[in-house]
Each structure stands twice: as structure tokens, then as C-alpha cells.
C-alpha positions in Angstrom: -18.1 147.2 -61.9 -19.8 149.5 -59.9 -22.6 147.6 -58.5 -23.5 147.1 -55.0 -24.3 143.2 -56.6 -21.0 141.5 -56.4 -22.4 138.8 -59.2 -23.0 141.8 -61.9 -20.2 143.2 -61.2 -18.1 140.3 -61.5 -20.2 139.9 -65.1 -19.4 142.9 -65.7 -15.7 143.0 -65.2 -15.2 140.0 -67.2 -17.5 141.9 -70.2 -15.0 144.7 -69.8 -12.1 142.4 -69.8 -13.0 140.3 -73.3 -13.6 143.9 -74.4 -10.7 145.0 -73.9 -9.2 142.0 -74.9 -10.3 142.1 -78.0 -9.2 146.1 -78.9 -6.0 145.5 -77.3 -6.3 147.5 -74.6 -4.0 145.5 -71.8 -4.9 148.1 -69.1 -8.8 147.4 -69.2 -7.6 143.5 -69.5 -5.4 144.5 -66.5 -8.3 146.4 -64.8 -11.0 143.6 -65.1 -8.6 141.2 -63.6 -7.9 143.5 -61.1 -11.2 143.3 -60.1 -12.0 139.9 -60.3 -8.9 139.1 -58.1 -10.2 141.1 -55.1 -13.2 139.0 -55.1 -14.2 137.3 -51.5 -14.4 133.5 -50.5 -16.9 131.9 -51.4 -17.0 132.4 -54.8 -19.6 131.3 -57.0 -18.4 128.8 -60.2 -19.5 131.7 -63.0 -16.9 134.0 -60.9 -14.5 131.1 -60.3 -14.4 130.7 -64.4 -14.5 134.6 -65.0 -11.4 135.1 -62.9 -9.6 131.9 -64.7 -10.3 132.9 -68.3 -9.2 136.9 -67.8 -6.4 135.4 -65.8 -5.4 133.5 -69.0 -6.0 136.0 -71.2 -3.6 138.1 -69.2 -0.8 135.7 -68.7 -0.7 134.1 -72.2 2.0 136.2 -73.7 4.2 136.2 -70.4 3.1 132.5 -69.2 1.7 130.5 -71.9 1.6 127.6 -70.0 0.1 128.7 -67.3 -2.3 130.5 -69.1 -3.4 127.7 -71.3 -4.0 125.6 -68.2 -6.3 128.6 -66.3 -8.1 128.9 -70.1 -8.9 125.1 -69.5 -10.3 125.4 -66.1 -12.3 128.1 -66.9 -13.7 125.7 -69.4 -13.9 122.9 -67.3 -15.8 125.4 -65.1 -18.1 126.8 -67.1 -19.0 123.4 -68.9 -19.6 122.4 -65.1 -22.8 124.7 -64.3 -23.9 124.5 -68.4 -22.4 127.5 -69.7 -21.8 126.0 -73.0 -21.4 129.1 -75.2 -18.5 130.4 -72.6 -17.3 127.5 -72.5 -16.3 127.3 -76.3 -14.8 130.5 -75.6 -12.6 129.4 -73.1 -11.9 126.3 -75.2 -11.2 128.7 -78.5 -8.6 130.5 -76.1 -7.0 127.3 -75.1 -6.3 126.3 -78.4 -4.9 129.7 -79.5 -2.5 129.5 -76.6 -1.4 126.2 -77.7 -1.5 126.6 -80.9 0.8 129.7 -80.4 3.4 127.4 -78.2 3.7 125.1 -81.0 1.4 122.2 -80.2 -0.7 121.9 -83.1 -2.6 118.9 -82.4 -3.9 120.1 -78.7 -4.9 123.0 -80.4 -6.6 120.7 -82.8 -8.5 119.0 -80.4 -9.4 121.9 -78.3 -11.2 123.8 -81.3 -13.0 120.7 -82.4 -14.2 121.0 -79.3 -14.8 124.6 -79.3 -16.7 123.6 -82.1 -18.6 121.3 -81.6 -19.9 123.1 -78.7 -20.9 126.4 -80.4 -22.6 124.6 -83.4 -24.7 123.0 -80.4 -25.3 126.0 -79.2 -25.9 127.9 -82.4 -29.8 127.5 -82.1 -30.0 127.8 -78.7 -28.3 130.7 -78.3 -31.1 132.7 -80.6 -33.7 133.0 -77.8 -33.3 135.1 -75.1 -34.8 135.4 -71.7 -34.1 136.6 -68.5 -32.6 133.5 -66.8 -30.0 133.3 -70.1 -29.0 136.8 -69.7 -28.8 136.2 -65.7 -26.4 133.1 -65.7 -23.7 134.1 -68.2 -24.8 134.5 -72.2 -23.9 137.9 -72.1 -22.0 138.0 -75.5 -25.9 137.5 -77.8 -25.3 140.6 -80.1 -21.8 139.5 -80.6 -20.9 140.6 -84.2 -19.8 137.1 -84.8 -22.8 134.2 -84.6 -21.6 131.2 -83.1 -22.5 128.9 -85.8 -19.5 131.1 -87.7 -17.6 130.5 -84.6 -18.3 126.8 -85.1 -17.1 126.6 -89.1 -13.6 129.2 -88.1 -13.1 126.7 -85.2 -13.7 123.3 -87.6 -11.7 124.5 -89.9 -8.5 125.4 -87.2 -9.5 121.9 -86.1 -8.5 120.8 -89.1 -11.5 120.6 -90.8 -13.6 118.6 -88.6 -17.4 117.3 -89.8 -19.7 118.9 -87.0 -22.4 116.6 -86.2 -25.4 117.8 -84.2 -26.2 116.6 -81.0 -29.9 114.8 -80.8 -32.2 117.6 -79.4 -33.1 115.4 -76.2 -28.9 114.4 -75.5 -28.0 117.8 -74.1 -25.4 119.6 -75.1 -21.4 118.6 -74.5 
């Protein structure tokens, strides 16, 4: 978060944040929202999302709410400017948070979405190039391949039947 480039450090801070997130570390969650709250106008829709999703992973145990909306706009975001792969991370988030307030079938719906989305991605996501690594797919290395994301999310769906997307229709 060092950077004189606001965009990597924004990247960066929200790299720092899942990180965290994920070894339960609450003051590097609490330091990469930090950051990504200072942020100037105008901000760009990657740092619009970033700021949304750490902002829900923040609040979800003291506003579940409010962080289940913020996971959704980050979603909404990030589906926006074609970041798919975040985008079913947000949604996985989402439906976590509802899940975890008792409503089962939003939470259904959001990981079939969350699903369907990273087993669209799954193939994709296996080439790298710059412009990728530029615009948000910072999490290729992840110890956990998205097609494995997309059979845990199925399966928290409900068990869902993922059907893939025709390689000219885009991706949802």
C-alpha cells in the first residue's frame, strides 16, 4: 500500500485485506479498510468494489445486514466492468452472510450464482497475461481452483447442475 500508484495500492490493500481475512487477522482486515476509506473522489469501479467487499467483510459480524448489502454491491460492481472471478467472490460472501442470518434460500440463490460464475470462469481463469493481472485477477495461484469453488458453491446451493455457458455468450 505503499505505492506512489493509487490503483496498485488500492489492489493491494484489498490483497492484504482477503488475506487477512482469511487468517483471521481483524487488524490487517481493519488496516486494508483503513486504507481503502481514505481513498479520493473519483474513484475508479475496481476501487469502488474493493472498498465495498472489505467494508463487508468488516461489518458482517457487527452489521450483517449492512454488510450483506455492501458484499452485493461489490458484486454488482465488479460484474459491471467484467470482473467475473471477484465477482463470485463477493457473491460467495453474500451468501455466507445470509446464510449466517438465517436466510437459507438467499443464500441459496447467491452461491448458485457464485457458481455458476466461477465454473465460467474456471477455464478462463488458467491463462494469464498482463491486462488480467492489471484489472483485478489477482487471486491465480489461489490454493483453491475455481472450478472447486464452483462444486463447494453448487453444493451450498443446494446442489445445483452447472451448465456451461456457450463459448461465444460471455460470461454472467
Amino acid at each position: 500500500m505503499l505505492s506512489p500508484d493509487t490503483g496498485v495500492a488500492a489492489r493491494a490493500a484489498l490483497v492484504l485485506g482477503l488475506a487477512a481475512d482469511a487468517q483471521g487477522d481483524q487488524a490487517g482486515l481493519q488496516s486494508a479498510a483503513s486504507y481503502l476509506s481514505t481513498l479520493k473522489a473519483p474513484l475508479s469501479v475496481t476501487q469502488q468494489a474493493d472498498r465495498a467487499e472489505i467494508r463487508a467483510r468488516v461489518l458482517r459480524r457487527s452489521n450483517p445486514a449492512l454488510a450483506e448489502q455492501q458484499a452485493e454491491d461489490a458484486a454488482s460492481l465488479r460484474q459491471s466492468e467484467g470482473s467475473y472471478h471477484d465477482m463470485a467472490r463477493a457473491l460467495a460472501l453474500a451468501a455466507r452472510i445470509a446464510a449466517s442470518q438465517g436466510d437459507q434460500a438467499k443464500a441459496r440463490v447467491l452461491w448458485a450464482r457464485a457458481a455458476q460464475s466461477a465454473a465460467a470462469q474456471s477455464g478462463a481463469l488458467n491463462r494469464a497475461d498482463v491486462q488480467t493481472l492489471a484489472h483485478g485477477a489477482l487471486t491465480k495461484g489461489n490454493a483453491i481452483p475455481p472450478e472447486d469453488d464452483a462444486q463447494v458453491w453448487a453444493r451450498n446451493a443446494g446442489s445445483v447442475v452447472l451448465r456451461p455457458f456457450d463459448e461465444g455468450a460471455g460470461t454472467p
